[in-house]
N, C-alpha and C positions, 0 to 999 in steps of 0.2 A: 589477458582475461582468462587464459585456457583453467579449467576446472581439474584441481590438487587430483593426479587418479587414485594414491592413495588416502582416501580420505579417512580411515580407519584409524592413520595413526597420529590424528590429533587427538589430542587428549581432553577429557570435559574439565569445565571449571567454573565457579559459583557462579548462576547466573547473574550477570548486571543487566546491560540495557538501558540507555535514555530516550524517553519519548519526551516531544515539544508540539504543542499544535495551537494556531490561533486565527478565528474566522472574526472577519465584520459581517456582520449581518444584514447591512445595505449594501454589501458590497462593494465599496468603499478600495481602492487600491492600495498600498504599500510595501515598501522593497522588503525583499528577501534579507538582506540585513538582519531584522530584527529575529527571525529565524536563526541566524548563523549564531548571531551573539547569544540569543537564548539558550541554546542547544550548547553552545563550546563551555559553557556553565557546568555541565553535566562531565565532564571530560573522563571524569574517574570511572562514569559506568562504561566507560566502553575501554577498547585495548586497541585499538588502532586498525580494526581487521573490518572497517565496515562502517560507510556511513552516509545518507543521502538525505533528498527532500522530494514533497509534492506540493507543486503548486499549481493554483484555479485562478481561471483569468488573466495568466501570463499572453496570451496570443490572438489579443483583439483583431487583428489584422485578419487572422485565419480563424476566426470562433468558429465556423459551419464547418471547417476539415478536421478528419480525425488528424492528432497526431503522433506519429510510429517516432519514436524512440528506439534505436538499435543500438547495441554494442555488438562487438567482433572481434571474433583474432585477429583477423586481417584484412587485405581490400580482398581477396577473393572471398570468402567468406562474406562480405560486404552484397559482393556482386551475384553471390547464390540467391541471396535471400531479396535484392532487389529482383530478379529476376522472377521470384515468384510474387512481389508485390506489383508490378508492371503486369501482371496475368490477369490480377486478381481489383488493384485498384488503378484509377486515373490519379496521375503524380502533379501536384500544381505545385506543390518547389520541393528541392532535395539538397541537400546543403550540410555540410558539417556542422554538429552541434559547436558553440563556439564555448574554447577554454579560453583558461589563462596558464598558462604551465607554472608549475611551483614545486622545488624540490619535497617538500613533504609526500603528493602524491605519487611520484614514480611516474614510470611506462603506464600507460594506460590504453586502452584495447581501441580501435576503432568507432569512433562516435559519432552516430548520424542524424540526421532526422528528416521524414519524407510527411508533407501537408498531403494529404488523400482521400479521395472518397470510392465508394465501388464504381466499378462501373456497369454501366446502363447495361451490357451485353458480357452477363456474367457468363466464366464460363461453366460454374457448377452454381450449385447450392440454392437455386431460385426459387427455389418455392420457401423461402425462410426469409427471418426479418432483416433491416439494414444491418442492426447491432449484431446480430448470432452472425451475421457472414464474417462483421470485423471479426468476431472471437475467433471462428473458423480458421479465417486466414494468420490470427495471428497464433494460432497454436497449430498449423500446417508450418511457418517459418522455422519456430521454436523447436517442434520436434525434426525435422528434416533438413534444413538447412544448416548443413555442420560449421561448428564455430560460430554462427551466428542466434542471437536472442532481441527479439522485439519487449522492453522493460517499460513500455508505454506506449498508452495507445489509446486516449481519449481525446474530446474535445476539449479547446480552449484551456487545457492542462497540460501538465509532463513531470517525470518524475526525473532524478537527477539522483544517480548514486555511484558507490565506487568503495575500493580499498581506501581507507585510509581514516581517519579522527572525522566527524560531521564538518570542522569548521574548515578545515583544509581541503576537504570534498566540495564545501560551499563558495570557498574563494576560485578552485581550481574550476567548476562551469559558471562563474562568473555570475552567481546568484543575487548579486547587490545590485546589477542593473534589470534584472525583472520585478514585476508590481503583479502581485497578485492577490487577492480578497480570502484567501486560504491556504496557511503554509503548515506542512507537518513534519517534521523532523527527527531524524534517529541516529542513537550513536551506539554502534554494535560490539555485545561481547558475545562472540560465536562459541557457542557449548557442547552440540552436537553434529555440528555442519564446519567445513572448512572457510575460512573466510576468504573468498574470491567476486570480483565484481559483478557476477550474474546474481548472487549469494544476498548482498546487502539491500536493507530496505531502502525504502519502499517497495512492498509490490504491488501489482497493478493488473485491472483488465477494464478494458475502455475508459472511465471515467473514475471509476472505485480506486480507490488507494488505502493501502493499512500498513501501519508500521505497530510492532509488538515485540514487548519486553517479555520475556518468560519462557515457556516451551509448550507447543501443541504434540503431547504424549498418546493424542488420538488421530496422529498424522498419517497411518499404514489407513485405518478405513475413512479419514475422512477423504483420500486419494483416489481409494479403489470407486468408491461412492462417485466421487468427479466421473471419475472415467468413464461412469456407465452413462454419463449425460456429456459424453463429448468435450471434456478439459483434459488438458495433459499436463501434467505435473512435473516440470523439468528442471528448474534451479536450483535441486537439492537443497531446499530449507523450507522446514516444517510450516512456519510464515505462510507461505505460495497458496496454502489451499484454502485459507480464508478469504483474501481475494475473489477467489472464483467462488467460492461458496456465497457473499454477497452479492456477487452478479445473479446468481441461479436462484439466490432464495428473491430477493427485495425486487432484481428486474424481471428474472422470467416467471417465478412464480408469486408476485404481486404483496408479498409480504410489506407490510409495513418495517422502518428500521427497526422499532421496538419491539415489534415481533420474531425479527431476524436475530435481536441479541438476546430473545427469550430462547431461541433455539442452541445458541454459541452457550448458556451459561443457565439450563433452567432450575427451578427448583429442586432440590432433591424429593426424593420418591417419598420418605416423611413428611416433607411439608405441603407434599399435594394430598397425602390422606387427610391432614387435619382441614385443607380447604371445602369451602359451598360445596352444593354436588354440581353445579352449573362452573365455576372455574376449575374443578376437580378434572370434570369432565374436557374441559378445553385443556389444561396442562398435559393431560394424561395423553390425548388426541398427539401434542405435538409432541411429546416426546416419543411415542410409538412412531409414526409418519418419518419423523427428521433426527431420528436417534442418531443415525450416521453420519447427521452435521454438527451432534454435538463438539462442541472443545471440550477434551481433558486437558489435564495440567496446571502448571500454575503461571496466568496470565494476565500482564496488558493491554490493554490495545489501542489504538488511535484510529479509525477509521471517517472515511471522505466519500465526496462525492459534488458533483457539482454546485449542491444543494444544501449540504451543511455539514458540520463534524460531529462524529459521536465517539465519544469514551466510554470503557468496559473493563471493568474486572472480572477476574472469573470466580466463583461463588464462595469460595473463601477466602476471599483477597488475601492472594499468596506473592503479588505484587503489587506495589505504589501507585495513587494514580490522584493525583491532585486538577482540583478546577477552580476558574475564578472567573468573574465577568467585572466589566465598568465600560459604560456606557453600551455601545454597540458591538464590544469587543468581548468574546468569548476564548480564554486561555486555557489549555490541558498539557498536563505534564507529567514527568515521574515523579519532579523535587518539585517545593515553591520558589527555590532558589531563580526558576528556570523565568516562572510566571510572572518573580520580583523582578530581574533583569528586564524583563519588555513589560511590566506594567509594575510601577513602584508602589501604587497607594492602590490596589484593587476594591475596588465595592466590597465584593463577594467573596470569600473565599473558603472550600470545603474540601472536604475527602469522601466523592461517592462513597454510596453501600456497596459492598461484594453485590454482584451479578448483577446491578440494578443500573440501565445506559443514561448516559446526560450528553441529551440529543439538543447541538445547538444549529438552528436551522436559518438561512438566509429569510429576512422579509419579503424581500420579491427578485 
């Protein structure tokens, strides 16, 4: 897992990127399969340097525990970073994530996962909520615990990534035998970051997941912006901060998601003059207030949450972003190649507007 130190001297190359994502809407279970195969469709966007999933509703057993995903150089490193989760939360199981080995993926870093919740007799941070402690502790691990990275860390989810093609990442944590009602998927070609396992999507903070195709070219201040609200930016990929920028816009400060991807992607400064003076004045509002959450670049994205999926381009649709629905099933992708493989005869099928979200949300 150790991070390239010269990262400098890869070199950039056209961006590709494959996104796959598909929620039931009753929530409805089925295996990660249909993931794997969707997504190995896409093969050509990626280069083999990056490829993972998230899934909802994989761990009925534990739905009330958060669950910490880690990867590691090593077992020490392992045992730093438990060491401050035993501080910080009550452990009710700990247990190696289960692979399947497969020459495709190689050596792979230490992979764990710990069911947890805080505990009752914290020893810092009390006067804050359950969720901002997880955050807390999970970016106390990330930045100080060397070698070690928490890559998940919500409820009744987890995300699952690594070196390597998506569909060889998805056989190797043995993605065919979980059932979950929301699966997103990415096949990585790394442009400006080195491709190592902390590196590949998914990222993640508590329950939020996004995988995106493109480049966030507004990643130095949508960072420093984190920082000043307590996120630490450590996986070296531009990716990382819109994670946490959905957790601070939609959960701490009560944005709606539609509101959250009017901020990632708003109008430009022309077409709010031509606007009412009453949405004038709302546009104007959030883009002054949340300018430093804007995204630049050219972007797109798949984003989750317990609750439902939303896809986004960024305002010139300078990357691909396909949707289809039939019956209860809601499909997003880069190609429709991806959305034919796991639905042949779709209802619906369309290509969002540039910056405009298709927000498909659970019935109950």
């Amino acid at each position: 897992m150790q991070m390239p130190s010269a990262d400098y001297d890869f070199q950039k190359d056209i961006s590709g990127c494959g996104l796959f994502g598909v929620i039931n809407r009753h929530k409805n279970r089925f295996s990660g399969r249909m993931a794997i195969d969707a997504i190995a469709v896409q093969r050509e966007r990626g280069n083999g340097m990056g490829g993972g999933f998230a899934a909802y509703g994989i761990y009925p057993e534990m739905a009330d525990k958060y669950a910490l995903h880690l990867m590691c150089d090593n077992k020490h490193a392992l045992d730093r970073a438990e060491e401050i989760i035993k501080r910080h939360f009550e452990i009710y199981l700990s247990e190696a994530i289960p692979v399947r080995k497969i020459p495709a993926v190689g050596e792979s870093p230490v992979l764990w996962r710990f069911f947890v919740l805080p505990r009752e007799d914290r020893p810092c941070w009390t006067d804050i909520s359950e969720n901002d402690y997880v955050v807390r502790v999970v970016m106390e691990v990330n930045k100080s615990a060397a070698g070690a990275y928490i890559f998940s860390s919500g409820k009744n989810m987890g995300a699952f990534k690594g070196v390597g093609f998506p569909e060889d990442i998805g056989e190797f944590f043995r993605l065919d035998e979980y059932e979950g009602y929301i699966w997103t998927a990415h096949n990585r070609f790394p442009t400006n970051t080195p491709g190592w396992w902390g590196g590949a999507h998914p990222f993640t903070i508590l329950d939020w997941s996004i995988v995106h195709n493109g480049e966030i070219s507004s990643y130095g201040i949508n960072k420093r912006y984190l920082c000043q609200h307590n996120y630490e930016c450590t996986l070296m990929t531009d990716t990382e901060v819109v994670a946490y920028l959905l957790d601070m816009f939609i959960r701490k400060h009560g944005m709606s998601k539609d509101m959250a991807a009017k901020v990632f992607a708003p109008p430009f400064w022309e077409e709010i003059d031509r606007m009412d003076r009453e949405e004038k004045e709302a546009f104007t509002a959030l883009r002054m207030v949340y300018g430093s959450g804007m995204l630049n670049g050219p972007f797109a994205v798949l984003f989750a949450d317990a609750h439902g999926l939303v896809g986004l381009n960024d305002r010139i649709k300078l990357r691909p972003l396909i949707v289809a629905e039939k019956g209860d099933q809601v499909y997003m992708a880069s190609e429709d190649c991806s959305i034919r493989n796991a639905c042949p005869d779709p209802e619906h099928l369309w290509a969002p507007k540039a910056g405009e979200p298709v927000i498909a949300e659970v019935f109950s």
